[in-house]
C-alpha positions in Angstrom: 196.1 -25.8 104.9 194.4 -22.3 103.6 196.9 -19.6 102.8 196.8 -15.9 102.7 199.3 -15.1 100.0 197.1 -18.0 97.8 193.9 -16.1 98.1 192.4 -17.9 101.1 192.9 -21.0 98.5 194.0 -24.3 99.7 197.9 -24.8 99.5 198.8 -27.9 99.5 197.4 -30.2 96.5 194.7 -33.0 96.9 197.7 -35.2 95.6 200.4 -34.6 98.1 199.9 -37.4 100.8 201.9 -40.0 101.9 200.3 -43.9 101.8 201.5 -45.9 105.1 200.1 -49.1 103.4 197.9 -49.7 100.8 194.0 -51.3 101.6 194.6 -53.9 104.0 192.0 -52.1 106.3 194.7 -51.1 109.4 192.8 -47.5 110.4 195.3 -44.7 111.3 194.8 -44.0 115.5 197.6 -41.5 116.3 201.0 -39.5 116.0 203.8 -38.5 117.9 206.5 -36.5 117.6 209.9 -37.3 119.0 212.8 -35.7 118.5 213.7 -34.6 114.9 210.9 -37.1 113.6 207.0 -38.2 114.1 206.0 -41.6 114.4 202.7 -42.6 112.8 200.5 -44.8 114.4 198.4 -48.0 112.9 196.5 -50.4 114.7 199.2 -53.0 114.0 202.1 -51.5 113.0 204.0 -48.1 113.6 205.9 -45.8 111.0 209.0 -43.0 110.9 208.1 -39.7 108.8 211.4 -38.1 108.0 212.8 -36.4 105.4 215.7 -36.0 103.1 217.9 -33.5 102.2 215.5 -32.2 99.7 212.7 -31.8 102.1 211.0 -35.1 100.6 209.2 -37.1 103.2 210.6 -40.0 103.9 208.4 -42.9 105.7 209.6 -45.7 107.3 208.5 -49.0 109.0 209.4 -49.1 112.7 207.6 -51.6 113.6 205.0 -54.0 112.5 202.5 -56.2 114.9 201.6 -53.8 117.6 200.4 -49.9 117.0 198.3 -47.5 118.9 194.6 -48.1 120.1 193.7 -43.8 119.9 195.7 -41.3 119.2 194.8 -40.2 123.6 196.9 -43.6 124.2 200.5 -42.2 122.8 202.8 -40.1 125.1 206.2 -38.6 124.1 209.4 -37.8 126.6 212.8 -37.7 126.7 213.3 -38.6 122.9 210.7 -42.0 123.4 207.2 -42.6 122.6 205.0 -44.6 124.7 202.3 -46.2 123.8 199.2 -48.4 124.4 198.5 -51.7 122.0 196.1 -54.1 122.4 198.9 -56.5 122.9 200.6 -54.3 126.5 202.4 -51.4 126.4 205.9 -50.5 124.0 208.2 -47.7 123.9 209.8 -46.5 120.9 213.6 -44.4 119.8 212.7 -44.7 116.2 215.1 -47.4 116.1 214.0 -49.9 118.6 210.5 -50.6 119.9 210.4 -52.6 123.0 208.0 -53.9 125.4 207.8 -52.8 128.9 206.6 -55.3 131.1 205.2 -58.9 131.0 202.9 -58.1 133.9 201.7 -55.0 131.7 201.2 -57.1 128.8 199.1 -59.5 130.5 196.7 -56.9 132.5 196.5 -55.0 129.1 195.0 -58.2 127.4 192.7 -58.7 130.0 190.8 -55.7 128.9 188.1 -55.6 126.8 189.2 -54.1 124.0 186.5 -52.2 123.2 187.6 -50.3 126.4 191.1 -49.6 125.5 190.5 -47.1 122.5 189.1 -44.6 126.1 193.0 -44.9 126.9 194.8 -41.6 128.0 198.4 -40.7 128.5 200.8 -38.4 129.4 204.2 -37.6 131.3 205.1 -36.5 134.6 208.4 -35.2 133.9 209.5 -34.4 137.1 208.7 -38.0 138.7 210.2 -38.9 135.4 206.9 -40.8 134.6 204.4 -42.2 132.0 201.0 -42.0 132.9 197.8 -44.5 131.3 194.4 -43.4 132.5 192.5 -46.8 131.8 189.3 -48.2 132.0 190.6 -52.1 133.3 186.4 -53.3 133.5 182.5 -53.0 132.7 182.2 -49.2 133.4 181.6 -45.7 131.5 184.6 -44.2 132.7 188.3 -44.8 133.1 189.0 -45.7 136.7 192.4 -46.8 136.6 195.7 -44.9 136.2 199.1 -46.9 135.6 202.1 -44.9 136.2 205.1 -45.9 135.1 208.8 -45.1 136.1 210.7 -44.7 132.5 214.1 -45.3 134.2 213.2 -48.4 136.0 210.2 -49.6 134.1 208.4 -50.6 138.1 204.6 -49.4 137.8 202.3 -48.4 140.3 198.4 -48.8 139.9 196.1 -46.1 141.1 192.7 -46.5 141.6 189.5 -44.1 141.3 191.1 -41.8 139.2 188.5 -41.1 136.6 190.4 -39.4 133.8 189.6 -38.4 130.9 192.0 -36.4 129.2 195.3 -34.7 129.7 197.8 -32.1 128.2 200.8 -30.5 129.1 200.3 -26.5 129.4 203.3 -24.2 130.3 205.2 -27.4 132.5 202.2 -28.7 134.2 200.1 -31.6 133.2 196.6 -30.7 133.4 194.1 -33.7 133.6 190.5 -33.4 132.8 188.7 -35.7 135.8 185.5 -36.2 137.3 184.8 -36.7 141.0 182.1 -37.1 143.5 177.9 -39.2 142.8 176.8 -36.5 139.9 180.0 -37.4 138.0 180.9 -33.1 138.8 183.6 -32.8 135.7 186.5 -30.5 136.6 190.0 -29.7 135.5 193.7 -30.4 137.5 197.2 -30.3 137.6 198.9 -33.6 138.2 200.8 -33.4 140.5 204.6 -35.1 141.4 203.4 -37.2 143.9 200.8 -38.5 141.7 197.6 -37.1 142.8 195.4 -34.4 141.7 196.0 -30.9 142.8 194.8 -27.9 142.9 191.4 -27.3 140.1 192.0 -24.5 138.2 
């Protein structure tokens, strides 16, 4: 970052990075943060930053053989981070990544994968969900929107939701969508019930 009090000069030195493994080719696709950590994201392979009591990061393996397709496919809530691998879909405490489903697993693999990097998620805190917009086939646009109940793991699938991005802003989610035959792009809150509400 540029700083003020360094003349507009860059802060932090060219040296001061952190390798998460060395040149086997695995790109970086995304972050999270999740309570007093982040998790870093590889294509295979998922990593802790921490730090120790002299502020020195600290990274860690979490877990190696499944990592993030894009950093749109990682959502964080209630201290876990979801996420989308080519393999199905895992959650993550830092401690203990899991899969979610079987049935997930095997509808994830049955995407081209070339298609799963257009992946987006986010929560639905008050449903207590995590939501993957998806595109499950030969199309331009995601089309498909798993939701999935972090208490109970069930899943429902919702078609004709064409998503294509999502944040949260002051307790809503708002999704980016589009609707209608000249692909009209507009912006929504997500509501509890699932469905798009009001545009703003």
């Amino acid at each position: 970052y540029y700083s003020r009090e360094n003349g507009m000069k860059e802060s932090v030195s060219a040296a001061n990075f952190i390798d998460t493994g060395g040149s086997d080719g695995e790109a970086l696709t995304g972050w999270a943060l999740s309570r007093d950590f982040a998790l870093i994201f590889r294509q295979r392979s998922v990593f802790m930053l921490t730090h120790d009591k002299s502020e020195l990061p600290i990274l860690t393996p979490v877990y190696r053989g499944a990592g993030a397709v894009s950093d749109t496919a990682i959502a964080s809530f209630d201290g876990k981070v979801y996420f989308m691998s080519e393999d199905g879909i895992f959650v993550t405490d830092g401690s203990e990544t899991t899969r979610l489903s079987a049935e997930l697993d095997q509808r994830v693999r049955r995407i081209p994968k070339a298609f799963l990097v257009d992946t987006v998620a986010w929560v639905d805190p008050r449903n207590r969900m995590v939501c993957f917009s998806i595109c499950p086939g030969p199309s331009d646009s995601n089309k498909e929107v798993w939701a999935i109940y972090t208490e109970s793991g069930a899943f429902t699938r919702l078609e004709n939701f064409d998503i294509y991005s999502a944040a949260r802003f002051r307790g809503e989610t708002l999704v980016g969508f589009e609707y209608g035959a000249g692909s009209t792009q507009e912006l929504g809150m997500w509501d509890c019930q699932g469905d798009l509400a009001t545009e703003t």
